[in-house]
N, C-alpha and C positions, 0 to 999 in steps of 0.2 A: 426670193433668196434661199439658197440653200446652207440646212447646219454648216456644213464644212466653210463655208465661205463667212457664216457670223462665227466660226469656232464655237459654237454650243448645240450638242447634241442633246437628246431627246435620252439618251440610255447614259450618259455623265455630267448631267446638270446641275450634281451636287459639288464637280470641282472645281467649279464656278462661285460655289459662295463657302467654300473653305474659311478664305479667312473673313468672313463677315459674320456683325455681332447684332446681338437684339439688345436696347441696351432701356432703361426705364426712363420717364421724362427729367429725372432728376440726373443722370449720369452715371447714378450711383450701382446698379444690377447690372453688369454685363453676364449674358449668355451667346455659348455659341451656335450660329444658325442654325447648323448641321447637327446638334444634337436638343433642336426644340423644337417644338411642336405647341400648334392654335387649338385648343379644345373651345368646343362652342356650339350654341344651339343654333341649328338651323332654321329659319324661320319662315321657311317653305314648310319643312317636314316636322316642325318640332321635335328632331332626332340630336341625339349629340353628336356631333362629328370631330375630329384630330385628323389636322392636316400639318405637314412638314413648314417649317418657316420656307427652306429650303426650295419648296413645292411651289410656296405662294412667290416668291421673288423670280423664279420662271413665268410663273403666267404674268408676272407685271412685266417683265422684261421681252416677251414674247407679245402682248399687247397692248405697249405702251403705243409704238406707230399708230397702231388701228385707232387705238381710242383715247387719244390726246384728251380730250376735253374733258374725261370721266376719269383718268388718272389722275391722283394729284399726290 
């Protein structure tokens, strides 16, 4: 399948999660996707990395078909 036909491309994947929140297990912290970010240790490299919320709900949405069983 091609972007145009799922309507999400690869260079505006952020307009896509506009209005979506990160929110904490209580309800109570709402943030928005588009201005957060995963800081975290890598545990291949032991390196710290920051990644887009934004970032990561593309590749789940881009690999959810492929990898049914390993998404949850």
């Amino acid at each position: 399948m091609s972007d145009d036909i799922l309507g999400y491309s690869s260079h505006d994947w952020r307009k896509n999660t506009d209005d979506a929140v990160v929110v904490d297990d209580k309800g109570e912290n709402i943030l928005k996707v588009n201005k957060s970010r995963v800081i975290f240790t890598n545990p291949r490299t032991r390196k710290e990395e920051s990644v887009d919320v934004s970032r990561l709900i593309r590749v789940f949405v881009n690999n959810y078909e492929s990898h049914k069983r390993s998404v949850k």
